[in-house]
C-alpha atoms as a printed R data frame, in Angstrom:
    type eleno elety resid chain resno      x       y       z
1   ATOM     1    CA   UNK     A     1 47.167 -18.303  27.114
2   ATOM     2    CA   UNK     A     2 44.480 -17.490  24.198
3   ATOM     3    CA   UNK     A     3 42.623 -15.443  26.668
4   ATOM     4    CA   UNK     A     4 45.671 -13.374  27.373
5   ATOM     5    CA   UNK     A     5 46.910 -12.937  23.381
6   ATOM     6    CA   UNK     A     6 43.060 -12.319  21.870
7   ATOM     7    CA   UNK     A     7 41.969  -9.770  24.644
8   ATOM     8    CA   UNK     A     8 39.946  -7.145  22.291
9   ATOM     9    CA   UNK     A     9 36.705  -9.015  22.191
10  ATOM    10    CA   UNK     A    10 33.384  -7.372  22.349
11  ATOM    11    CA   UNK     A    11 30.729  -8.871  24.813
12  ATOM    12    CA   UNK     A    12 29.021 -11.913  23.711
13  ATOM    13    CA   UNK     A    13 32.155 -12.944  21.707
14  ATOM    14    CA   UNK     A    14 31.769 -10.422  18.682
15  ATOM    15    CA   UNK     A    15 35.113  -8.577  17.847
16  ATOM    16    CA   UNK     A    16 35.124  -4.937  17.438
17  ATOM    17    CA   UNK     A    17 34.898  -3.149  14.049
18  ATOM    18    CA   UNK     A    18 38.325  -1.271  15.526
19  ATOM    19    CA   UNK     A    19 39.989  -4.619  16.387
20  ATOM    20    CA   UNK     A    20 40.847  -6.483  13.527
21  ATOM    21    CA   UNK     A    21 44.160  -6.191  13.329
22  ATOM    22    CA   UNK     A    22 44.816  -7.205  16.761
23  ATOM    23    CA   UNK     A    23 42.802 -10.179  16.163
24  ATOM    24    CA   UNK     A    24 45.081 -10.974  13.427
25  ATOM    25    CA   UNK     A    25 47.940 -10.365  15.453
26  ATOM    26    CA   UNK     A    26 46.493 -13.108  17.821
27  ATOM    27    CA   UNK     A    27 45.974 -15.346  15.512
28  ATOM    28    CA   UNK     A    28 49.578 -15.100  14.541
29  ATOM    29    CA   UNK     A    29 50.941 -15.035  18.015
30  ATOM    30    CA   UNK     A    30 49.195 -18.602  18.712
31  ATOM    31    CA   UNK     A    31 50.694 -20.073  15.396
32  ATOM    32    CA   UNK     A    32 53.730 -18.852  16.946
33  ATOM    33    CA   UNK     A    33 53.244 -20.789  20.261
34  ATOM    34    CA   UNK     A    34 51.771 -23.609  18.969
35  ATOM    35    CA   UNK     A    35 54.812 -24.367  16.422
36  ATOM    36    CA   UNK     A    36 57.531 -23.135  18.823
37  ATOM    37    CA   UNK     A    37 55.986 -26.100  20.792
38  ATOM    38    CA   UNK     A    38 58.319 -29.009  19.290
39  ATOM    39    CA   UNK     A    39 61.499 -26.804  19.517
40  ATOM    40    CA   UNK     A    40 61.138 -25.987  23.079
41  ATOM    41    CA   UNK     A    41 60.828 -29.638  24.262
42  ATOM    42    CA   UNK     A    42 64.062 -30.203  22.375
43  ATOM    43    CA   UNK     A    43 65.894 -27.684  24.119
44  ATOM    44    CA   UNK     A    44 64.229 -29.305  27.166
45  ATOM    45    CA   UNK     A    45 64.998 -32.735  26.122
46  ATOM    46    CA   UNK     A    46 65.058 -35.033  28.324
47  ATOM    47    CA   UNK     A    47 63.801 -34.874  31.204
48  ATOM    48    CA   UNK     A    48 63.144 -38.456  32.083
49  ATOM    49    CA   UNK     A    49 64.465 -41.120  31.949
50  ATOM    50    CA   UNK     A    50 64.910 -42.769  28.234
51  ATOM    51    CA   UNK     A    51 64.372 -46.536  27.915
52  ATOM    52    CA   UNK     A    52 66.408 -48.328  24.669
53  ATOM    53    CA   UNK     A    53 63.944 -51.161  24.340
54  ATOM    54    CA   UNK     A    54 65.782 -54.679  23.243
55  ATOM    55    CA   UNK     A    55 63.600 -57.510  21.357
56  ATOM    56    CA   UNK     A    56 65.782 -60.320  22.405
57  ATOM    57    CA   UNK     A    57 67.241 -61.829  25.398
58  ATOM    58    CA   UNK     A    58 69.676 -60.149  27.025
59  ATOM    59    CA   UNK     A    59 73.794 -61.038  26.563
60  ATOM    60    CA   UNK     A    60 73.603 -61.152  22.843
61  ATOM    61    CA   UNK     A    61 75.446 -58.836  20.388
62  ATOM    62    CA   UNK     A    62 71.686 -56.944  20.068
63  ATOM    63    CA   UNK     A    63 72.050 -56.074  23.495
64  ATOM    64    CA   UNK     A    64 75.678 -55.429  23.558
65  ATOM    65    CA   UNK     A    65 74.834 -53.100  21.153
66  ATOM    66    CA   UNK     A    66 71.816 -51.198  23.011
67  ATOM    67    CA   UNK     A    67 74.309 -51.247  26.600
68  ATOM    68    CA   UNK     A    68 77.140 -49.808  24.707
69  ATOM    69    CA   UNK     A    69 75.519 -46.577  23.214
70  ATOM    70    CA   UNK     A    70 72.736 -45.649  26.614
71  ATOM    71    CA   UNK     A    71 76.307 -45.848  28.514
72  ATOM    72    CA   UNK     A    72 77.762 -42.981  26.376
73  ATOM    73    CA   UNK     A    73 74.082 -41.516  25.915
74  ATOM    74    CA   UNK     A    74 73.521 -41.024  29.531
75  ATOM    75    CA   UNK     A    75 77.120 -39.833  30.536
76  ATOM    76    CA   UNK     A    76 77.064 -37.318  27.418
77  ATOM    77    CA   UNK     A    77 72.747 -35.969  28.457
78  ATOM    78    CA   UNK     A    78 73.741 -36.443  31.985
79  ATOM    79    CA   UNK     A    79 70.040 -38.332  32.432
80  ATOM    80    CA   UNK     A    80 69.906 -42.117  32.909
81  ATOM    81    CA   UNK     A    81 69.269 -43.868  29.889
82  ATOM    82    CA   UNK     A    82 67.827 -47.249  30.662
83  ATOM    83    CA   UNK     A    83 67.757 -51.190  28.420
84  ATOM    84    CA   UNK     A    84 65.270 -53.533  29.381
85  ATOM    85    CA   UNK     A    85 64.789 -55.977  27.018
86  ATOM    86    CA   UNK     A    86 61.513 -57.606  26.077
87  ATOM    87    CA   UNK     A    87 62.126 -60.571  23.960
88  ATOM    88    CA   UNK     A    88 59.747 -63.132  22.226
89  ATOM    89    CA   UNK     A    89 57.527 -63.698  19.130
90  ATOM    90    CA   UNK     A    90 60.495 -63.261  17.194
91  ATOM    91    CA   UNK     A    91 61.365 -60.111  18.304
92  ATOM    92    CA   UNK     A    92 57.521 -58.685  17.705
93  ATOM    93    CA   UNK     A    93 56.599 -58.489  21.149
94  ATOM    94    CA   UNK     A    94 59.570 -55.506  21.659
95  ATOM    95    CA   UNK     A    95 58.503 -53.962  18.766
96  ATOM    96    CA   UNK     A    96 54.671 -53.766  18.961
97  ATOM    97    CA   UNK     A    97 55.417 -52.313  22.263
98  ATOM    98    CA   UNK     A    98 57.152 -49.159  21.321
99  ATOM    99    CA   UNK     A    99 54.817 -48.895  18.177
100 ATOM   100    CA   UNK     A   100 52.230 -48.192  20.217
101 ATOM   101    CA   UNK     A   101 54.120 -45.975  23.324
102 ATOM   102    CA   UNK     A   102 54.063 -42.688  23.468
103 ATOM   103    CA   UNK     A   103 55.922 -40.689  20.938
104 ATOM   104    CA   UNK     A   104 57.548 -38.512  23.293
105 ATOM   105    CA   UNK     A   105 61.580 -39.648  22.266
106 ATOM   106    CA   UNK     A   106 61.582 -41.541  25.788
107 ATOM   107    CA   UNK     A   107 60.881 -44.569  24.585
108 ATOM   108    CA   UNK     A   108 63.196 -46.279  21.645
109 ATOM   109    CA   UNK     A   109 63.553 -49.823  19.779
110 ATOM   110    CA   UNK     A   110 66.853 -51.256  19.081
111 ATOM   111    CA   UNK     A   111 66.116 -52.403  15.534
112 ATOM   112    CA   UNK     A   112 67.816 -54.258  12.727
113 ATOM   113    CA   UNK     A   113 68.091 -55.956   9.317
114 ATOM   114    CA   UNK     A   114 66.028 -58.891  11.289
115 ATOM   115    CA   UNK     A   115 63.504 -56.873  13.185
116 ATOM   116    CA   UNK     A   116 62.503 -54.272  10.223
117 ATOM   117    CA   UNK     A   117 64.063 -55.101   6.659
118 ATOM   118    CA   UNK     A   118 63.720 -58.355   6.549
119 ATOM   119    CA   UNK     A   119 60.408 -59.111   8.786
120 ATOM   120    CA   UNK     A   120 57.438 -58.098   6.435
121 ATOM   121    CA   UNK     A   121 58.684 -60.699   4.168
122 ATOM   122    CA   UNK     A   122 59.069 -63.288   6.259
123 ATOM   123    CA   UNK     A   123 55.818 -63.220   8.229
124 ATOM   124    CA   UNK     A   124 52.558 -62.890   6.812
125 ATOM   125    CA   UNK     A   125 50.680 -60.349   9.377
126 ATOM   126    CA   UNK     A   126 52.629 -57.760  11.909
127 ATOM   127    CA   UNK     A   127 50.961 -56.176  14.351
128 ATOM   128    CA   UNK     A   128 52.716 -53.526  13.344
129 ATOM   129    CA   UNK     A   129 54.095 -51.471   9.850
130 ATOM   130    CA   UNK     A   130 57.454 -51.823  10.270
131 ATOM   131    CA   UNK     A   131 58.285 -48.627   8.212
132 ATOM   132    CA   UNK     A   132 55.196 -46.322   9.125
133 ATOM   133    CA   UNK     A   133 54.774 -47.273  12.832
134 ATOM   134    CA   UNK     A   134 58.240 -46.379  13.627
135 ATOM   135    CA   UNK     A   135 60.605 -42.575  12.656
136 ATOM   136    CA   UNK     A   136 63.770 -43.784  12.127
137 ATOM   137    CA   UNK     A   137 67.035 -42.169  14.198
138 ATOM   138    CA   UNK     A   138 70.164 -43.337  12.753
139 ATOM   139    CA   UNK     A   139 71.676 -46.462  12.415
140 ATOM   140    CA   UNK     A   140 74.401 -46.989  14.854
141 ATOM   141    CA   UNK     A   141 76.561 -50.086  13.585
142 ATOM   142    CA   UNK     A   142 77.256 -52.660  10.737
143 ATOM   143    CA   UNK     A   143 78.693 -56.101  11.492
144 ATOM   144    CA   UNK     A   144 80.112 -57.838   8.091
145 ATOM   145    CA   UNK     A   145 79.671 -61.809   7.877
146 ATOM   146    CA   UNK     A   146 83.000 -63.924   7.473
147 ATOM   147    CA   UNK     A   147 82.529 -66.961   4.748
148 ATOM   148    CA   UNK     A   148 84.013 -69.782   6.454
149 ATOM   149    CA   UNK     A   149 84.344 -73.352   5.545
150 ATOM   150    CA   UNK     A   150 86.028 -76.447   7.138
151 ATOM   151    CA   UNK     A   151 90.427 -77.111   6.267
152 ATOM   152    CA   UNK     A   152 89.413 -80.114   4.129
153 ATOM   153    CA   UNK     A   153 87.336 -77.731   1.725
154 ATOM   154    CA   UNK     A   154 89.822 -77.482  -1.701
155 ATOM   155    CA   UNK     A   155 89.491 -74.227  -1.525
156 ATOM   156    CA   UNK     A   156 92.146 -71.154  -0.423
157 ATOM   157    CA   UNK     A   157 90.324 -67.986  -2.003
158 ATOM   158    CA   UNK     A   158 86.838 -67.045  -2.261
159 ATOM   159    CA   UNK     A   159 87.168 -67.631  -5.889
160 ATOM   160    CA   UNK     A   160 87.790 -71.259  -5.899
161 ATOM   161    CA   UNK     A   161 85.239 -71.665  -3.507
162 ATOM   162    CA   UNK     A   162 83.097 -70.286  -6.271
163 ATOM   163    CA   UNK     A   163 84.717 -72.662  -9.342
164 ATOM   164    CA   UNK     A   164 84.665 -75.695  -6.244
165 ATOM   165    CA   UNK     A   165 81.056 -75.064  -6.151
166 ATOM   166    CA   UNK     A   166 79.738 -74.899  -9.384
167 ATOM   167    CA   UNK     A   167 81.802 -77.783 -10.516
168 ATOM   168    CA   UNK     A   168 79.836 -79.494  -7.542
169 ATOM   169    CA   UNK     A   169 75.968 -78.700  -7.502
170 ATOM   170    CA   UNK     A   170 73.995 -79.710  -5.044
171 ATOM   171    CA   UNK     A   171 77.140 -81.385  -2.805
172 ATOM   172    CA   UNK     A   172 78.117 -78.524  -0.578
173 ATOM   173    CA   UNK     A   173 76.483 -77.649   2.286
174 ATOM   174    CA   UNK     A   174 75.984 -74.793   4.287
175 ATOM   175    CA   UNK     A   175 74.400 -74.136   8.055
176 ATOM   176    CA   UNK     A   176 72.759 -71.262   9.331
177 ATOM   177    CA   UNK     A   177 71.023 -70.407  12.781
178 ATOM   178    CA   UNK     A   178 67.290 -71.234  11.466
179 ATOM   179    CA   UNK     A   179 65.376 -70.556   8.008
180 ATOM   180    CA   UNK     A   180 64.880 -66.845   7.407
181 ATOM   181    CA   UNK     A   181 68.038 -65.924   9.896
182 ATOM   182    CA   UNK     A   182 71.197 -63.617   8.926
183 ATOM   183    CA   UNK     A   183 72.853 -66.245   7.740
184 ATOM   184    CA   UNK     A   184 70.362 -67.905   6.027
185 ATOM   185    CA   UNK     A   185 69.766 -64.920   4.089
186 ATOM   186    CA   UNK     A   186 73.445 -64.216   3.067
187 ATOM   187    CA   UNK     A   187 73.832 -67.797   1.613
188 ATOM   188    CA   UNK     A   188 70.929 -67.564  -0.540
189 ATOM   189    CA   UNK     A   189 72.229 -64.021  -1.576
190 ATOM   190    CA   UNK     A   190 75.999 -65.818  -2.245
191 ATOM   191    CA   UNK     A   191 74.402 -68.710  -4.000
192 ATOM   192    CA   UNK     A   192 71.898 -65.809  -6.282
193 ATOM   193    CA   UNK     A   193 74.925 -63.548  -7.098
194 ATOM   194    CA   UNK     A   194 77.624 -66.259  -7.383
195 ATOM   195    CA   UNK     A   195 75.621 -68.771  -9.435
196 ATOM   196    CA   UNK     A   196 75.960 -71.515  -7.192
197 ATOM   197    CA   UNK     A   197 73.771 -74.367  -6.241
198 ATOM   198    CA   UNK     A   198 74.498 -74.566  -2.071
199 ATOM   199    CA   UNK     A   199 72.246 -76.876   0.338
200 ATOM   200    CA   UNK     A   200 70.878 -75.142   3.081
201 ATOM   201    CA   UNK     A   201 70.687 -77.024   6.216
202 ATOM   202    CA   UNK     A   202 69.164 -74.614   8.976
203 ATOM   203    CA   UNK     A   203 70.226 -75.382  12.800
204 ATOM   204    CA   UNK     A   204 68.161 -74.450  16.033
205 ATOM   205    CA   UNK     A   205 71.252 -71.669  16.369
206 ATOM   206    CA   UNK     A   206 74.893 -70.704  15.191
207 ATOM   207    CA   UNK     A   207 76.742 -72.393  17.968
208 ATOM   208    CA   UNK     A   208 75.216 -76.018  16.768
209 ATOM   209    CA   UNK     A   209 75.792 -75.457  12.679
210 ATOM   210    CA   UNK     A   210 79.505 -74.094  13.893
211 ATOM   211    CA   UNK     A   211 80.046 -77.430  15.989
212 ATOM   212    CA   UNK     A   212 78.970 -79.310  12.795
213 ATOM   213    CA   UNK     A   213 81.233 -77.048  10.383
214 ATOM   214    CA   UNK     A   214 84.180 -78.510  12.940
215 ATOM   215    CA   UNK     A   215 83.465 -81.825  12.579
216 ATOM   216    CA   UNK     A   216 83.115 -81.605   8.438
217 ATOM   217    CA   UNK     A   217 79.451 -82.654   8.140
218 ATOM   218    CA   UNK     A   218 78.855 -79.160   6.760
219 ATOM   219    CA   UNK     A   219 81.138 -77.462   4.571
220 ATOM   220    CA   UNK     A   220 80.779 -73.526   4.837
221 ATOM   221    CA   UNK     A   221 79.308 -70.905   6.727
222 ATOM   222    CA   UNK     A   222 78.293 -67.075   6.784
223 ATOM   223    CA   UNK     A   223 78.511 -66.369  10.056
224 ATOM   224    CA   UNK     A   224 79.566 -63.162  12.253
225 ATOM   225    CA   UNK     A   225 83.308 -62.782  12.574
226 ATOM   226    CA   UNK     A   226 82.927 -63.224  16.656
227 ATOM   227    CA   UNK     A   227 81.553 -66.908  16.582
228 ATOM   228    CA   UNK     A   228 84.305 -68.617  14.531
229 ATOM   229    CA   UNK     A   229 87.027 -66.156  15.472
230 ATOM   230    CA   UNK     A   230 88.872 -68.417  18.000
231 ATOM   231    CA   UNK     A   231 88.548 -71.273  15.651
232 ATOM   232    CA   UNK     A   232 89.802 -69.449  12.919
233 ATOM   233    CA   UNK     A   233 92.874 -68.739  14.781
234 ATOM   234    CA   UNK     A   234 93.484 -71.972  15.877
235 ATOM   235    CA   UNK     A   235 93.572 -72.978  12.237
236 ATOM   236    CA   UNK     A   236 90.247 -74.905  12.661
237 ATOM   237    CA   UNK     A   237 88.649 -73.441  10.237
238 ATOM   238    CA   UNK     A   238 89.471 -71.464   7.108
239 ATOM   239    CA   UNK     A   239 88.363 -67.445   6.628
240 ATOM   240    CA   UNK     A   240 87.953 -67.081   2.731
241 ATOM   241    CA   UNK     A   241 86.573 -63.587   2.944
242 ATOM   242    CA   UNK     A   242 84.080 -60.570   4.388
243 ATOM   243    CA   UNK     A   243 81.441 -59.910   3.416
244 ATOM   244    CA   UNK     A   244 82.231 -55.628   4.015
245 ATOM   245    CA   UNK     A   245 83.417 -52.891   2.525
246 ATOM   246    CA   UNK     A   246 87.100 -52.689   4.751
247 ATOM   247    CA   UNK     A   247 88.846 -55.531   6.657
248 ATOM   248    CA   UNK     A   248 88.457 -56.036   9.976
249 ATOM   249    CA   UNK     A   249 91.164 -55.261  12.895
250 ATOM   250    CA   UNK     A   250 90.036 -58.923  14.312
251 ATOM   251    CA   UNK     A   251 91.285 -60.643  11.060
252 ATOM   252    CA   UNK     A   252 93.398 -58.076   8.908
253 ATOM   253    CA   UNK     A   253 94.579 -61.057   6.722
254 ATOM   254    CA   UNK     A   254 90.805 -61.915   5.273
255 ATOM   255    CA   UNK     A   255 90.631 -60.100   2.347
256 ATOM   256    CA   UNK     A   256 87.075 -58.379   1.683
257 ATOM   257    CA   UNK     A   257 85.253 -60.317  -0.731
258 ATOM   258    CA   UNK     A   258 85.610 -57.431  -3.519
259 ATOM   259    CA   UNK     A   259 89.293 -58.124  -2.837
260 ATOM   260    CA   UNK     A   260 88.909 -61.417  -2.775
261 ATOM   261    CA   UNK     A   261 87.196 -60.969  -6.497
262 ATOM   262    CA   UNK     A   262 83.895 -61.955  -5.889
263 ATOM   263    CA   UNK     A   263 82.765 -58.146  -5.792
264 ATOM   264    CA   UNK     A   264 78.597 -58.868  -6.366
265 ATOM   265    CA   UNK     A   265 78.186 -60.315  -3.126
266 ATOM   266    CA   UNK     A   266 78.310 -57.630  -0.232
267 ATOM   267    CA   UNK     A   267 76.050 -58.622   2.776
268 ATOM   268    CA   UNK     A   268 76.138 -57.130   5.975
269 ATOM   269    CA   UNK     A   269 73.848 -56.691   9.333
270 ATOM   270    CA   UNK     A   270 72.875 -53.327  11.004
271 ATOM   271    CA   UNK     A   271 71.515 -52.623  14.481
272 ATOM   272    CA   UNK     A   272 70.010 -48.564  14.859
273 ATOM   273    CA   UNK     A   273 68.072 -46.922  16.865
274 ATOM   274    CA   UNK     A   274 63.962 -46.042  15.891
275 ATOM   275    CA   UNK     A   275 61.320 -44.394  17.886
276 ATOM   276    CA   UNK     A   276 57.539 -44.901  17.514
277 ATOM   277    CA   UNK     A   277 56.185 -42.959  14.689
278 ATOM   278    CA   UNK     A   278 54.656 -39.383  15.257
279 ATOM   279    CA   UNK     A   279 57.872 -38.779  17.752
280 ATOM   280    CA   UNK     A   280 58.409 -34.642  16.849
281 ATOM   281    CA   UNK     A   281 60.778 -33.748  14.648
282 ATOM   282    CA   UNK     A   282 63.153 -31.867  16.663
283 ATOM   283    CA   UNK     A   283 63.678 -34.618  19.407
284 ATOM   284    CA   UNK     A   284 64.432 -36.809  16.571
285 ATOM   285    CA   UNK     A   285 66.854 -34.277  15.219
286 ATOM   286    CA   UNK     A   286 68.490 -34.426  18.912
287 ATOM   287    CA   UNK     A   287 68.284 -37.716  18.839
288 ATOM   288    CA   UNK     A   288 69.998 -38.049  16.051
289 ATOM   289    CA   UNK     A   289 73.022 -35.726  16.698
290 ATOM   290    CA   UNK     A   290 73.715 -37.371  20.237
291 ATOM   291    CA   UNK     A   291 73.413 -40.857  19.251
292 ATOM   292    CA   UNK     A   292 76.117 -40.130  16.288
293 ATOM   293    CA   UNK     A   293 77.923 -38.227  19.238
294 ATOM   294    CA   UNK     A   294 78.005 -41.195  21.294
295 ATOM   295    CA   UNK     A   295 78.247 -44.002  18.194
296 ATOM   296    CA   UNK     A   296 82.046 -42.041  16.879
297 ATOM   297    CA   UNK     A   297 83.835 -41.453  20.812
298 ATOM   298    CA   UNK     A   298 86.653 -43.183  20.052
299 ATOM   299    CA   UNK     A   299 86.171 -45.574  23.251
300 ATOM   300    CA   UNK     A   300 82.844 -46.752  21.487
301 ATOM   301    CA   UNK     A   301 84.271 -47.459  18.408
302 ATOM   302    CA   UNK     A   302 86.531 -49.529  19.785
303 ATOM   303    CA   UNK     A   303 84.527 -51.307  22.142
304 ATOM   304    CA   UNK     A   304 82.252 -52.427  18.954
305 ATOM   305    CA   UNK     A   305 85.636 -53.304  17.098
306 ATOM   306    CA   UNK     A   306 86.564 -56.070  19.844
307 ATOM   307    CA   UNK     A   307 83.024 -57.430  18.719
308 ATOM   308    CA   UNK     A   308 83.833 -57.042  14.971
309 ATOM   309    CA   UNK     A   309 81.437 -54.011  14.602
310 ATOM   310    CA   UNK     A   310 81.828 -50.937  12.499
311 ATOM   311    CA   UNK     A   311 80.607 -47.983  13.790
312 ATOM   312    CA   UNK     A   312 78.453 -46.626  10.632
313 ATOM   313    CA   UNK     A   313 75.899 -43.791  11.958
314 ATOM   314    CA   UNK     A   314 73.712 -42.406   9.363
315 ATOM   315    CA   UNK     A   315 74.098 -38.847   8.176
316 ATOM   316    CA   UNK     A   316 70.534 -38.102   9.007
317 ATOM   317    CA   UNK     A   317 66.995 -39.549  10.206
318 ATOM   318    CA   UNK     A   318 65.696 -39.272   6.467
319 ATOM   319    CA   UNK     A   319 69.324 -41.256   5.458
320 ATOM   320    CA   UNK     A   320 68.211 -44.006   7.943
321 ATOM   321    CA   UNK     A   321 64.508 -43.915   6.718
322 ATOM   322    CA   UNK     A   322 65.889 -44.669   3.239
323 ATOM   323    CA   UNK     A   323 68.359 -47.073   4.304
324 ATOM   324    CA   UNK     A   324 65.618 -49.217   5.789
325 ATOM   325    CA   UNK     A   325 63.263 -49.226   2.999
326 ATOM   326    CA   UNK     A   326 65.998 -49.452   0.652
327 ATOM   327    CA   UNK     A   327 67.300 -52.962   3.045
328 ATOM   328    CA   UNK     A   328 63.119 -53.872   3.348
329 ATOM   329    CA   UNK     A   329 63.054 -54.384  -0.923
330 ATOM   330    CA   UNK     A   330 66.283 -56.089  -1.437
331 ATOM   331    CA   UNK     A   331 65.433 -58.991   1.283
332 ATOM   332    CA   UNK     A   332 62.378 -59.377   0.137
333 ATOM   333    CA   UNK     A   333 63.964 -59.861  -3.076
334 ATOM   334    CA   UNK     A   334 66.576 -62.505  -1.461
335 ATOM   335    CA   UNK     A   335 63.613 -64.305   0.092
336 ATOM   336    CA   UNK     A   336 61.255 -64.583  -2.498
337 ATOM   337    CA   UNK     A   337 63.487 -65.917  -4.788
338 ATOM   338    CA   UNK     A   338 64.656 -68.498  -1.932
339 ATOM   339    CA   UNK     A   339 61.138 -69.618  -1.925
340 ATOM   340    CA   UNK     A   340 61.062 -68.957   1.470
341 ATOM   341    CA   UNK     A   341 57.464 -69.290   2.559
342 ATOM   342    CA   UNK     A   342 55.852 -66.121   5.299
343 ATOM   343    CA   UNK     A   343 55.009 -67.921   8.513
């Protein structure tokens, strides 16, 4: 191509005296190319197959997540759009791997509040930077928590869970699915904005600390609105509040807990989409616009509202960017001042 654009050398390599404006025009042309480059592999974009990468096992609300959206991706780009999850090491093992695949947009990461915001506090080396290994897309949902706690609990509204607790530190529990989970992290954020002295007893997963919330040997939860749902409706349990900015369709009597008036805490997760750093801009950019395509159908959205999901796409790649690092300081906040100790 250069040889083609800079004819108008001299033997030996030496430009003519009468040339040197076409060289300069050469010179330009190439810039031309070379930055045109990006752009025209968007407009080709793709044309392969792209692979969602999931950290976890598949058949959780991760993957549900990740299946949902490359449906509606590949029906909308009319190329297949492939999950294959890669779980392990606490979700590391997915991520490492995309940090260091090609950054060609064909190969993304399914990432989260666990997997990015709240990771570089929690363990003490990553093979990976969880902000600069990794160009952010857009988020794609938001799941709110639902504060739970068992019918003998003296409490009807968030706020006299709140007086119920403080007039009894240290003799409520709460269960969560492990130290340094979800739920974990939205008690100690309750107990840091509420002022209230909760025991944390951590569980090998949600299912076992909701069987003890049943049975009374626990006394609240934070948990994701599917896992207590059909408890909740049976009148098993109690729903004081969530933890969101709206209601949800599943439960439109739970109040949100700035309704509820307990407005300082507001905890939520998020699940978006993140390719490996270096990825160009423009296939992020068209990235970006399909996955918010796909994310606001209106069969999407309500496929993520039977799970208790809100569809919340970010408004651009650089909104995402800041949402994460914005996500990465507060729970590192949270977990310092739970005196949670980096494994």
């Amino acid at each position: 191509m250069s040889e083609l654009l800079c004819s108008g050398m001299a033997d030996g390599g030496q430009p003519r005296p009468s040339r040197f404006r076409k060289i300069g025009l050469c010179v330009a042309a190439l810039a031309a190319v070379l930055l045109g480059l990006p752009t025209a592999r968007a407009q080709d974009f793709p044309s392969k197959p792209i692979r969602i990468i999931v950290p976890y096992t598949a058949g959780g609300s991760s993957d549900y997540v990740a299946r949902t959206i490359a449906t509606r991706l590949q029906e909308n780009l009319k190329s297949p759009v492939v999950v294959e999850n890669k779980p392990g090491g606490n979700a590391q093992i997915g991520c490492d791997y995309v940090a260091k695949s090609a950054p060609d947009g064909y190969t993304l990461l399914l990432a989260g509040m666990t997997t990015h915001a709240a990771a570089p506090a929690l363990y003490k080396k990553l093979p990976y930077d969880t902000i600069k290994d990794f160009a952010p897309i857009s988020n794609v949902i938001e799941s709110p928590l639902v504060v739970v706690v068992h019918p003998d609990v003296h409490a009807n509204t968030l706020q006299e869970f709140v007086a119920l607790a403080k007039a009894n530190p240290g003799k409520l529990n709460y269960g969560s699915a492990g130290v340094g989970n979800t739920l974990h992290l939205a008690g100690e954020m309750f107990r840091m904005t509420t002022g209230t002295d909760l025991v944390h007893v951590p569980y090998k997963g949600a299912s076992q600390a909701l069987g003890d919330l049943l049975g009374g040997r626990i006394q609240v939860m934070f948990d994701l609105p599917q896992t207590p749902l059909a408890n909740i409706q049976a009148g098993k349990l109690r729903a004081l509040a969530v933890t969101g900015s709206e209601r949800l369709a599943l439960m439109p009597g739970v109040p949100t807990t700035a309704e509820a008036g307990v407005p300082a805490f507001a905890f939520g997760t998020w699940i978006g989409l993140v390719a490996p750093a270096g990825t160009p801009p423009a296939i992020v950019s068209r990235l970006h616009a399909e996955i918010v395509k796909a994310a606001t159908q209106a069969e999407v959205k309500e496929a993520f509202g039977k799970m208790a999901m809100l569809v919340a796409p970010s408004a651009s790649p650089d909104a995402f960017a800041k949402k994460m690092q914005t996500e990465t300081e507060r729970l590192a906040k949270v977990i310092r001042a739970a005196g949670i100790q980096p494994e």
